[in-house]
C-alpha positions as CSV (number, residue, x, y, z in Angstrom):
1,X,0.0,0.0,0.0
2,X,1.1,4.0,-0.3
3,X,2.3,5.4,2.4
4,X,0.5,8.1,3.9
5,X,1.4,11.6,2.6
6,X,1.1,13.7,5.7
7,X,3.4,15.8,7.9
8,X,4.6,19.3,9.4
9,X,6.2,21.6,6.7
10,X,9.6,22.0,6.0
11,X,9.9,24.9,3.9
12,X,9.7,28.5,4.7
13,X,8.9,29.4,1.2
14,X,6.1,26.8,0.9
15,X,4.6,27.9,4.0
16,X,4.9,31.5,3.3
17,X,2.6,30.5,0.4
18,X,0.2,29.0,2.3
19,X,-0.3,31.4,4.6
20,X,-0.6,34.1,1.6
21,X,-3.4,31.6,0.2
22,X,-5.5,31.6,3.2
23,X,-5.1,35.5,3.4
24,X,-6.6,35.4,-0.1
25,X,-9.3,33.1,0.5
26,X,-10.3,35.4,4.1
27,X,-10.2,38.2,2.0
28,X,-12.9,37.0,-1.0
29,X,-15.1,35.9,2.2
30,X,-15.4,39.0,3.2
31,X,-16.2,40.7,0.0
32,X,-18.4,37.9,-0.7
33,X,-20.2,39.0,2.6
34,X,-20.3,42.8,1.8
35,X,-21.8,41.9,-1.4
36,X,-24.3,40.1,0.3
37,X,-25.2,42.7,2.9
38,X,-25.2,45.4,-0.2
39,X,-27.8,43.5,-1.9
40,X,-29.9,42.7,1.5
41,X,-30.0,46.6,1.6
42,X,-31.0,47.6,-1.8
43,X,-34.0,44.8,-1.8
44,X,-35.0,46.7,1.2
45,X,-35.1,49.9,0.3
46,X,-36.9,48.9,-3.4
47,X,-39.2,47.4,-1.4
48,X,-40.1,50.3,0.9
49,X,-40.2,52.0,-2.4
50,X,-43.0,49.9,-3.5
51,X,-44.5,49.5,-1.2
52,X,-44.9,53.9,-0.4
53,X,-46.1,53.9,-4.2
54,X,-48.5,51.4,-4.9
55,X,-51.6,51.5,-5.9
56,X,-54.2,52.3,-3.1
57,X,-56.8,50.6,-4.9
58,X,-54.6,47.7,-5.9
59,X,-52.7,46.9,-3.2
60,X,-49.7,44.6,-2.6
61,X,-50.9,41.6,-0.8
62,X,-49.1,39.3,1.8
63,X,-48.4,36.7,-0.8
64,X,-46.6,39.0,-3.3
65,X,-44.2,40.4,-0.4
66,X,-43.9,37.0,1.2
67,X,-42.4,35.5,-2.4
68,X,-40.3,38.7,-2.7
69,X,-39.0,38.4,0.6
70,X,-38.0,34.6,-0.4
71,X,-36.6,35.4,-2.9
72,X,-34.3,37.5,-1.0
73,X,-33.7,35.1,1.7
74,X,-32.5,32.7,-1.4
75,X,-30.3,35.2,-2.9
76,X,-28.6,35.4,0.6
77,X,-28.6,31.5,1.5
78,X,-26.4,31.0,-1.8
79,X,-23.7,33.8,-0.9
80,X,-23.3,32.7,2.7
81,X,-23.0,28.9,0.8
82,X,-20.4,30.3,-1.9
83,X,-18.8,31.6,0.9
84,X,-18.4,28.5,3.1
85,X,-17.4,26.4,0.0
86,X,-14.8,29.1,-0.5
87,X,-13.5,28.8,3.1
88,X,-13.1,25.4,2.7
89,X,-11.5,25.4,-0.6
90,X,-8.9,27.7,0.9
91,X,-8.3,25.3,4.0
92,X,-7.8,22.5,1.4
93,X,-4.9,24.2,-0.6
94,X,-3.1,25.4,2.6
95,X,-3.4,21.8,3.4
96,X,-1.6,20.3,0.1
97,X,1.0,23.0,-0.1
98,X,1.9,21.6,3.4
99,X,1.8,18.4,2.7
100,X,4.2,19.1,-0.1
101,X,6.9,21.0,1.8
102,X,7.0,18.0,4.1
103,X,8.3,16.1,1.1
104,X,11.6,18.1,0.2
105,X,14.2,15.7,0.2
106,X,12.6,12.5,-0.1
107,X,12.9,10.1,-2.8
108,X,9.6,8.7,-4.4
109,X,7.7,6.4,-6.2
110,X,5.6,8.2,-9.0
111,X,4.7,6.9,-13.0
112,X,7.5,6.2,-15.0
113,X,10.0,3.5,-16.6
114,X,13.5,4.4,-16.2
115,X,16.1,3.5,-13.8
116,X,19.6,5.3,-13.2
117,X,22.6,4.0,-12.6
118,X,25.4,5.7,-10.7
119,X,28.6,5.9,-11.2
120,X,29.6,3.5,-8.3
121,X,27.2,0.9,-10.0
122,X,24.2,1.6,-7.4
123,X,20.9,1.7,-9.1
124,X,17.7,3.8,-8.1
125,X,14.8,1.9,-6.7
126,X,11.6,0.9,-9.1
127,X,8.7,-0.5,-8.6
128,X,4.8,-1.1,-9.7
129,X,1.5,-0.7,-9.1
130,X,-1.0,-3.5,-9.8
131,X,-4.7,-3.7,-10.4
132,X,-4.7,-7.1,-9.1
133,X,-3.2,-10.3,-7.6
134,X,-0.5,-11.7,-10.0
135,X,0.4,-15.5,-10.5
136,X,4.0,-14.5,-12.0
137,X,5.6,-10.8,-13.4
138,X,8.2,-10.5,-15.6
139,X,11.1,-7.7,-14.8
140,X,13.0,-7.0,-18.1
141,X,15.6,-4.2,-18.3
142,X,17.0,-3.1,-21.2
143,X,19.8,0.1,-22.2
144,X,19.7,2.9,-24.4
145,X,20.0,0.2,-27.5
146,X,17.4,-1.5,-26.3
147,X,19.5,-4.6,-25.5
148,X,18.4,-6.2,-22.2
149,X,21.0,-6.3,-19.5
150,X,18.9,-8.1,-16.8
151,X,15.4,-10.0,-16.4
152,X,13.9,-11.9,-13.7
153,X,10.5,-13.4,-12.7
154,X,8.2,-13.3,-9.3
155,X,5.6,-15.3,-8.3
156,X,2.3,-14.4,-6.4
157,X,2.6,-10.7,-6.3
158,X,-0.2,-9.2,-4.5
159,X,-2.1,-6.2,-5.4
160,X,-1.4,-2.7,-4.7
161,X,2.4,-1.0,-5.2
162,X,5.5,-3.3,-5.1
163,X,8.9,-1.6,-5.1
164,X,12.0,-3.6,-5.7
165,X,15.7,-3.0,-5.9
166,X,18.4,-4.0,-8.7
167,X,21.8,-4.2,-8.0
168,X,22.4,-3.2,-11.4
169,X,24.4,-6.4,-12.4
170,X,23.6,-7.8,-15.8
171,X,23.2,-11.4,-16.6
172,X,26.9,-12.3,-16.4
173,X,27.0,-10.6,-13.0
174,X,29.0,-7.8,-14.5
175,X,28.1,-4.2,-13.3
176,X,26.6,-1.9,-16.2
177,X,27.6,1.3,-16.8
178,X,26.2,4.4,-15.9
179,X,23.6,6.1,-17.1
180,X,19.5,5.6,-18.1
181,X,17.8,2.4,-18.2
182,X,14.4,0.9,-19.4
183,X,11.8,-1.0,-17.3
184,X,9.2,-3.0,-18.7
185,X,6.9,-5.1,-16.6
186,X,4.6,-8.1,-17.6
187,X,2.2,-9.3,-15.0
188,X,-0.5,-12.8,-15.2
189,X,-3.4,-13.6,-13.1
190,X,-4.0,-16.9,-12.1
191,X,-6.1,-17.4,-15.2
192,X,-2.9,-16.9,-17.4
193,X,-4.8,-13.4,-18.3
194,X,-2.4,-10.1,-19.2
195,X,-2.4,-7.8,-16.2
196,X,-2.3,-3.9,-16.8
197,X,0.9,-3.0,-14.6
198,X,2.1,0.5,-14.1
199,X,5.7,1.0,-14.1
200,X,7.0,3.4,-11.6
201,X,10.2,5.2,-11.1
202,X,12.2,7.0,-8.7
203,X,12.7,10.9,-8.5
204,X,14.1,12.7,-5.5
205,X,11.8,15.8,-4.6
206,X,14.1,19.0,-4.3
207,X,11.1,21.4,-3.9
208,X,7.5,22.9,-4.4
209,X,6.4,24.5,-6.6
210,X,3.0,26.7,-5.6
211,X,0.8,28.1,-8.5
212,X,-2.7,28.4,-9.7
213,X,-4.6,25.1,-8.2
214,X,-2.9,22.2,-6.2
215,X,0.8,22.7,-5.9
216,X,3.5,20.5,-8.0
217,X,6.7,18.4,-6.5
218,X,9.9,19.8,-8.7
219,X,11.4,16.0,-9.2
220,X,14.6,17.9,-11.6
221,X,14.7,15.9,-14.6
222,X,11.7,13.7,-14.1
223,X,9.8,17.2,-14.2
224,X,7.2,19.0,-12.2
225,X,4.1,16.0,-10.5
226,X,1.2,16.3,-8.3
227,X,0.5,15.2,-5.0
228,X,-1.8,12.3,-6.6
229,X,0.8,10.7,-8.5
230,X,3.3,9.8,-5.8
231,X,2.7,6.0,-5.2
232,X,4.9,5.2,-2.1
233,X,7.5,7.2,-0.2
234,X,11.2,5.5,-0.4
C-alpha cells in the first residue's frame, strides 16, 4: 500500500505561500459577505419603495411580499453557501501545499519507466503498481540500444504498489555502466490473463512549486508531478 502523505512543513517558502493563500481566501469571504449585505440593503429599500407607491386601490398583498422576501432570503442562502465552500477550498490548498513541503528531500515512487545507474554501480529503486493479484511478473531491463541487460520473474505478487531493488548487475553478473535504463513489466493472473501493470520510477523531490490550483513536487529531470501521483515514499 502508499504510504500516507502527511506531515509538518519543511519549507519557509512553501509555508509563506500558504499562509498568503489563506489570506486570499479570508479576504474574498469578506467581499463575498459585503456583497451580500449590499444587496440585502438595496432589496430593502426597493421594497419600501414599493411598497410607499402602490396603488391604493390595488394593493400589494401578503403573498406578493412573502415571495419577494423569499426570494431574497435565497439570494442570501447561496452567498453565505459560496462563501463556506470558499473557506473550505482555501483550508484544502493550505493543506496540500503543506503536505508538499513536508516532502523536500525524499525520494519517491511516481509513473514512469526508467532506472539510473550511478557511477559506483548503485541503481535507483523501481517498482509497480498492480490492479490485481499476479500469478507470475516478468522484470526486463534493457539500455539505451534496447538490448536487455537483466530480467527476472516473481511469483504471487499481490495487489497494490510493489517496489523492488536491482543491483544493477547484468546477466553475467558484471556491473553496467552508468547512465538511463528501461523497465518493462509483464504481470498474469491466475487465469494466465495479461495484467495492466504501471511502471514506476524514482525521483528525488528538491522542492514545491506553488501556483494556480494544487501545488507540484519539482522531481529535476523527471519534471514537475502532483501530489496524486506519488505512489509510495522510499
Amino acid at each position: 500500500m502508499a504510504n500516507d502523505i502527511l506531515g509538518a512543513a519543511s519549507s519557509g517558502s512553501a509555508a509563506s505561500a500558504a499562509t498568503a493563500a489563506a489570506a486570499a481566501a479570508n479576504t474574498n469571504a469578506s467581499a463575498a459577505r459585503e456583497r451580500t449585505a449590499d444587496l440585502s440593503e438595496q432589496f430593502l429599500t426597493l421594497l419600501v419603495a414599493q411598497m410607499k407607491n402602490q396603488d391604493p386601490l390595488n394593493p400589494m398583498d401578503n403573498s406578493q411580499m412573502t415571495s419577494q422576501i423569499a426570494q431574497i432570503n435565497t439570494v442570501s442562502g447561496i452567498n453565505d453557501l459560496n462563501d463556506t465552500l470558499g473557506s473550505i477550498t482555501g483550508q484544502i490548498d493550505t493543506s496540500q501545499r503543506l503536505q508538499a513541503s513536508a516532502l523536500i528531500g525524499r525520494n519517491v515512487l511516481v509513473p514512469g519507466a526508467e532506472i539510473g545507474v550511478g557511477d559506483e554501480g548503485a541503481a535507483t529503486p523501481f517498482g509497480m503498481e498492480l490492479p490485481e493479484d499476479a500469478a507470475e511478473i516478468t522484470v526486463t531491463i534493457s539500455d539505451a540500444m534496447g538490448t536487455v541487460v537483466h530480467q527476472s520473474s516473481y511469483e504471487d505478487i499481490e495487489a497494490g504498489v510493489q517496489s523492488f531493488q536491482w543491483d544493477g548487475k547484468d546477466a553475467s553478473e558484471q556491473a553496467v555502466g552508468a547512465g538511463n535504463y528501461q523497465l518493462n513489466i509483464e504481470a498474469v493472473n491466475a487465469a494466465g490473463e495479461a495484467i495492466d501493470v504501471q511502471p514506476l520510477s524514482m525521483g528525488y523531490v528538491g522542492g514545491v512549486v506553488a501556483g494556480e490550483g494544487a501545488p507540484k513536487l519539482d522531481l529535476g529531470p523527471k519534471g514537475l508531478v502532483s501530489l496524486d501521483d506519488i505512489r509510495q515514499i522510499i
